[in-house]
mmJSON file of the N, C-alpha and C atoms, coordinates in Angstrom:
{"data_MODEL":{"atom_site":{
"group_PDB":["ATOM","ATOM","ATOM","ATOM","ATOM","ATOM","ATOM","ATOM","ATOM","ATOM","ATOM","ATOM","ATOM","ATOM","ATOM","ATOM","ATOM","ATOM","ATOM","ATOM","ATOM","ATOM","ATOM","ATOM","ATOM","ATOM","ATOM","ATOM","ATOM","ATOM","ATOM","ATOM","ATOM","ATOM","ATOM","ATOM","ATOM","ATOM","ATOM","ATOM","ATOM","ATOM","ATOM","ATOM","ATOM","ATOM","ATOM","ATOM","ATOM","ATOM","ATOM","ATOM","ATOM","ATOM","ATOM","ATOM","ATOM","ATOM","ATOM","ATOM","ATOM","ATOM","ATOM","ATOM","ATOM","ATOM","ATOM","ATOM","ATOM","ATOM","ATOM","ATOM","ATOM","ATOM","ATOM","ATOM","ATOM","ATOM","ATOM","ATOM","ATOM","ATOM","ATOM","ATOM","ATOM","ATOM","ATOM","ATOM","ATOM","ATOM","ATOM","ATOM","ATOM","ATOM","ATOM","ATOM"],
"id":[1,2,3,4,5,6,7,8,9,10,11,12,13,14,15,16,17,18,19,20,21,22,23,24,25,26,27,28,29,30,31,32,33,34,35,36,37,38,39,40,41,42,43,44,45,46,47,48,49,50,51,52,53,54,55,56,57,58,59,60,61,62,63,64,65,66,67,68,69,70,71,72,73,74,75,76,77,78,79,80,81,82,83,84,85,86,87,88,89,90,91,92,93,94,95,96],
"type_symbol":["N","C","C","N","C","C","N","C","C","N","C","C","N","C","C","N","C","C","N","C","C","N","C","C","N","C","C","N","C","C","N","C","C","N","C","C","N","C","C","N","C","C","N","C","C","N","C","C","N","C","C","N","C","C","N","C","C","N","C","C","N","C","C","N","C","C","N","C","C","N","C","C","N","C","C","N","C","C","N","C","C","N","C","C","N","C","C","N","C","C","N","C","C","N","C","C"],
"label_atom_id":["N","CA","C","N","CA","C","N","CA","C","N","CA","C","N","CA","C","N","CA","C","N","CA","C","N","CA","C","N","CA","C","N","CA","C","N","CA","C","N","CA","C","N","CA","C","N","CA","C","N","CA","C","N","CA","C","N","CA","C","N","CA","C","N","CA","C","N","CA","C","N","CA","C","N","CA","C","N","CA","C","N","CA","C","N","CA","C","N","CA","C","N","CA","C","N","CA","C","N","CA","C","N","CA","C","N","CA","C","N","CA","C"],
"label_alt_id":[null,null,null,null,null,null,null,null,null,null,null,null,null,null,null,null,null,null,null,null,null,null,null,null,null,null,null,null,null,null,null,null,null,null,null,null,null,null,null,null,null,null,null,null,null,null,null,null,null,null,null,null,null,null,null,null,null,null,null,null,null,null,null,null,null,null,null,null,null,null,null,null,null,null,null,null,null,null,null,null,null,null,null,null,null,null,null,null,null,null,null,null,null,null,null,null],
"label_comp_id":["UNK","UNK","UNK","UNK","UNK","UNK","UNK","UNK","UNK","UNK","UNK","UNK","UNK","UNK","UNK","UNK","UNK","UNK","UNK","UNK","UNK","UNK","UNK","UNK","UNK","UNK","UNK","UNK","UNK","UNK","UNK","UNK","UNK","UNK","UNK","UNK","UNK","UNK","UNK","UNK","UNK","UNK","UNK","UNK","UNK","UNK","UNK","UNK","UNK","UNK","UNK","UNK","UNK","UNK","UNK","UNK","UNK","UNK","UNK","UNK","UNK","UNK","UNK","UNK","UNK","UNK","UNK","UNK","UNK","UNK","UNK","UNK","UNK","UNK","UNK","UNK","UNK","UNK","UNK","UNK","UNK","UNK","UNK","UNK","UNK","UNK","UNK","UNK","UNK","UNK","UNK","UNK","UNK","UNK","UNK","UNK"],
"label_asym_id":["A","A","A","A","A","A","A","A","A","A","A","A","A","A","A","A","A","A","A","A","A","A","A","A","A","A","A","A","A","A","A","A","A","A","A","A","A","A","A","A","A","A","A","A","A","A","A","A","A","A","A","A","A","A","A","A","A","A","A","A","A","A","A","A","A","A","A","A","A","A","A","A","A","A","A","A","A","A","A","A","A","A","A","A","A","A","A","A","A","A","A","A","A","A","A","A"],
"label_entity_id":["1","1","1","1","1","1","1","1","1","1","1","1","1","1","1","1","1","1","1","1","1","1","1","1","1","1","1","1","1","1","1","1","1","1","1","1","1","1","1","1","1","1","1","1","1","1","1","1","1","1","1","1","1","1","1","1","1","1","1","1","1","1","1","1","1","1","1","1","1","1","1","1","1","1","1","1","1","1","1","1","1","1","1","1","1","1","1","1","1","1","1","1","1","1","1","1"],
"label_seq_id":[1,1,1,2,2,2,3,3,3,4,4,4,5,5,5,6,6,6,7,7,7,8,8,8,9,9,9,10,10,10,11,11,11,12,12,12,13,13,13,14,14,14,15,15,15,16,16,16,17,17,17,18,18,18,19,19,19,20,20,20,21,21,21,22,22,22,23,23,23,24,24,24,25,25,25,26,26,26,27,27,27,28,28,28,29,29,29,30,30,30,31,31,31,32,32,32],
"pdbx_PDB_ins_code":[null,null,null,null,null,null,null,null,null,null,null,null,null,null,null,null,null,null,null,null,null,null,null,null,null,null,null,null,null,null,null,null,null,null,null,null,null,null,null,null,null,null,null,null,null,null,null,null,null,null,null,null,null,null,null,null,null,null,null,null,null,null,null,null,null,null,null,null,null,null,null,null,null,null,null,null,null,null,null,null,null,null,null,null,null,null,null,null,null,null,null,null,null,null,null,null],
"Cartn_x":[74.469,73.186,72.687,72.144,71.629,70.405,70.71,69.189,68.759,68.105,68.033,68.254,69.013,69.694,69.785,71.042,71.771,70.448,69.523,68.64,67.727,67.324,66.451,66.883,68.084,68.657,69.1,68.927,68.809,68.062,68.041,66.95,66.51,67.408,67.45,67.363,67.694,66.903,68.144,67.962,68.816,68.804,69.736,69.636,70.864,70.452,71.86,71.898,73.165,73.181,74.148,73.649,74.023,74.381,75.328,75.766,74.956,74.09,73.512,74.083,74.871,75.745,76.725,77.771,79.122,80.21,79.85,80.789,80.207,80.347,80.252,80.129,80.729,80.949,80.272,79.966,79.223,77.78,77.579,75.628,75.355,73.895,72.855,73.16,73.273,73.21,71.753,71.233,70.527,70.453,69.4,68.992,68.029,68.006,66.907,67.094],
"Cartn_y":[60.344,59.949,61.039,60.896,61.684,61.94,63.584,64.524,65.545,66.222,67.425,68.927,68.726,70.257,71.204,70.772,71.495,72.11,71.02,71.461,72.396,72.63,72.854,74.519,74.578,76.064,76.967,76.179,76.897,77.395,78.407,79.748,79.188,78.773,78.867,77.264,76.692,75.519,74.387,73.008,72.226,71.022,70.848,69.678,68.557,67.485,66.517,65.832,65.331,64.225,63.322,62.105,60.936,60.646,59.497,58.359,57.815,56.663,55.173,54.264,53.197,52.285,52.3,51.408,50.817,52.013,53.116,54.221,55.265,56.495,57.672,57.591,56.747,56.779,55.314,54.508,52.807,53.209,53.892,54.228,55.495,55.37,56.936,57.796,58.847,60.038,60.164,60.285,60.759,61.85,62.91,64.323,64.506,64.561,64.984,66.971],
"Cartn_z":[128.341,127.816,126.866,125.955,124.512,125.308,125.018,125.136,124.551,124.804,123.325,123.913,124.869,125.691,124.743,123.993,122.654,122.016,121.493,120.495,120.79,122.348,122.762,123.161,123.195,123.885,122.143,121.294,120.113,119.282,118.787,117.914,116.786,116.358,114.593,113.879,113.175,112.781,112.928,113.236,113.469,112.606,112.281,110.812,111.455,110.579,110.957,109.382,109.527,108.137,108.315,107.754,108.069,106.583,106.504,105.551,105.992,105.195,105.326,104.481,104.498,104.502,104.811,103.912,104.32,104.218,103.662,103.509,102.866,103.018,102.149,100.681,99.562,98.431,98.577,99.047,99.054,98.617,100.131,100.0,99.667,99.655,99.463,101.191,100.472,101.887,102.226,103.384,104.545,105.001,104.658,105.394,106.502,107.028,108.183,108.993],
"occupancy":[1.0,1.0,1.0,1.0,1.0,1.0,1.0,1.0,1.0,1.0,1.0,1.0,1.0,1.0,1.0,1.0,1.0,1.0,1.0,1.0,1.0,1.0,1.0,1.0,1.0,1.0,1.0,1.0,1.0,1.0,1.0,1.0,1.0,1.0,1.0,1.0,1.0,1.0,1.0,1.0,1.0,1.0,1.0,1.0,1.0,1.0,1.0,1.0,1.0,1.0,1.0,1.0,1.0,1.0,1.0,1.0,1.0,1.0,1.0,1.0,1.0,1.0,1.0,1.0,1.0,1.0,1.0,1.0,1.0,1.0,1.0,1.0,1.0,1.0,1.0,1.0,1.0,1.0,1.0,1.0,1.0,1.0,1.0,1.0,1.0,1.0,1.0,1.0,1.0,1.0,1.0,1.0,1.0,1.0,1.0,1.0],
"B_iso_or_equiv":[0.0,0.0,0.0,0.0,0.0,0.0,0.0,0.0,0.0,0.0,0.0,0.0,0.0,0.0,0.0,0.0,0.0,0.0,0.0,0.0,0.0,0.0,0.0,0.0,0.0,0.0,0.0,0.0,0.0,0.0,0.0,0.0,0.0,0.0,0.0,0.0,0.0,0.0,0.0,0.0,0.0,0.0,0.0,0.0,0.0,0.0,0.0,0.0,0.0,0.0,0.0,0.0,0.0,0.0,0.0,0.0,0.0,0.0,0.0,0.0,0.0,0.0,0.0,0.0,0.0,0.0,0.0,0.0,0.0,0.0,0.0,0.0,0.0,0.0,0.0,0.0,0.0,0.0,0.0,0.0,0.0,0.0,0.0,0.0,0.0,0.0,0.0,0.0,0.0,0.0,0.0,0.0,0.0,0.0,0.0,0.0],
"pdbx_formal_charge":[null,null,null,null,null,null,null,null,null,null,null,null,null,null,null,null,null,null,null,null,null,null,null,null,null,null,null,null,null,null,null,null,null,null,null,null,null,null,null,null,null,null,null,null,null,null,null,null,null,null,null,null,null,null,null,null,null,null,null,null,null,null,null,null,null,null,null,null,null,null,null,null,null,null,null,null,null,null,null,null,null,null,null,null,null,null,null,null,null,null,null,null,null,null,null,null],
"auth_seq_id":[1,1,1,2,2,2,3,3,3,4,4,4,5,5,5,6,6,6,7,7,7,8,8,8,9,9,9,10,10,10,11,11,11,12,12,12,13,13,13,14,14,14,15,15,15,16,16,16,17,17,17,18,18,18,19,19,19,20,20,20,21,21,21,22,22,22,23,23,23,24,24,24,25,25,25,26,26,26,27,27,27,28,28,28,29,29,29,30,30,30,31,31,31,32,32,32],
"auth_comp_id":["UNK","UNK","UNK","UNK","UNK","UNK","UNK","UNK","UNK","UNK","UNK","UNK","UNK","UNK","UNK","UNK","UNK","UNK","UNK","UNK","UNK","UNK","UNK","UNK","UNK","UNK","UNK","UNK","UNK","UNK","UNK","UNK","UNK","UNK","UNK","UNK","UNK","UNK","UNK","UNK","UNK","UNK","UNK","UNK","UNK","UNK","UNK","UNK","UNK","UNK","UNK","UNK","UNK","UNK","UNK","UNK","UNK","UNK","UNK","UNK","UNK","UNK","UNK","UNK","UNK","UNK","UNK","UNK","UNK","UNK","UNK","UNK","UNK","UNK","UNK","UNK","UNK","UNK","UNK","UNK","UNK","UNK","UNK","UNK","UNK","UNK","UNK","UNK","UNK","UNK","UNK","UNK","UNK","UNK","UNK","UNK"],
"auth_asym_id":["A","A","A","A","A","A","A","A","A","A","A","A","A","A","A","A","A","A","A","A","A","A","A","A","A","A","A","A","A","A","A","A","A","A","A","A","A","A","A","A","A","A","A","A","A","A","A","A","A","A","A","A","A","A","A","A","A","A","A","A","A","A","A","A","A","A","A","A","A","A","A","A","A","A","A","A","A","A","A","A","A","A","A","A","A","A","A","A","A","A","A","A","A","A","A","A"],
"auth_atom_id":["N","CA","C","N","CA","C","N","CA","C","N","CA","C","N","CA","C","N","CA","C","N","CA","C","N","CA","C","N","CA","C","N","CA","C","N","CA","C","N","CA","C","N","CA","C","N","CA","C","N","CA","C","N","CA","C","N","CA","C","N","CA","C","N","CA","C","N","CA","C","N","CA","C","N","CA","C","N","CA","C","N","CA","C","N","CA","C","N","CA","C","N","CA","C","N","CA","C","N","CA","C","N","CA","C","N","CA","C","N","CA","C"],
"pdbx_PDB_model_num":[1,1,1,1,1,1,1,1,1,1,1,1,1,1,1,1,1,1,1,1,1,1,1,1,1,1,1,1,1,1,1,1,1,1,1,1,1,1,1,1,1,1,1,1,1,1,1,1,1,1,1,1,1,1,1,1,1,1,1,1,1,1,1,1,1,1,1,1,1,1,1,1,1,1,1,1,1,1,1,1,1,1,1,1,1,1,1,1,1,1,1,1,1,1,1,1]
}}}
């Protein structure tokens, strides 16, 4: 089950990035 352990036991700043669509080279990239 997804929780934020990882995120939570870390110092420094946490980023993720996603593809949004059908593929890497299809759609726009996603930063958060």
């Amino acid at each position: 089950m997804p929780n934020l352990y990882i995120e939570m036991t870390c110092s420094g700043v946490v980023a993720g990035v996603d593809e949004a669509g059908r593929g890497p080279w299809a759609g726009p990239i996603v930063a958060a």
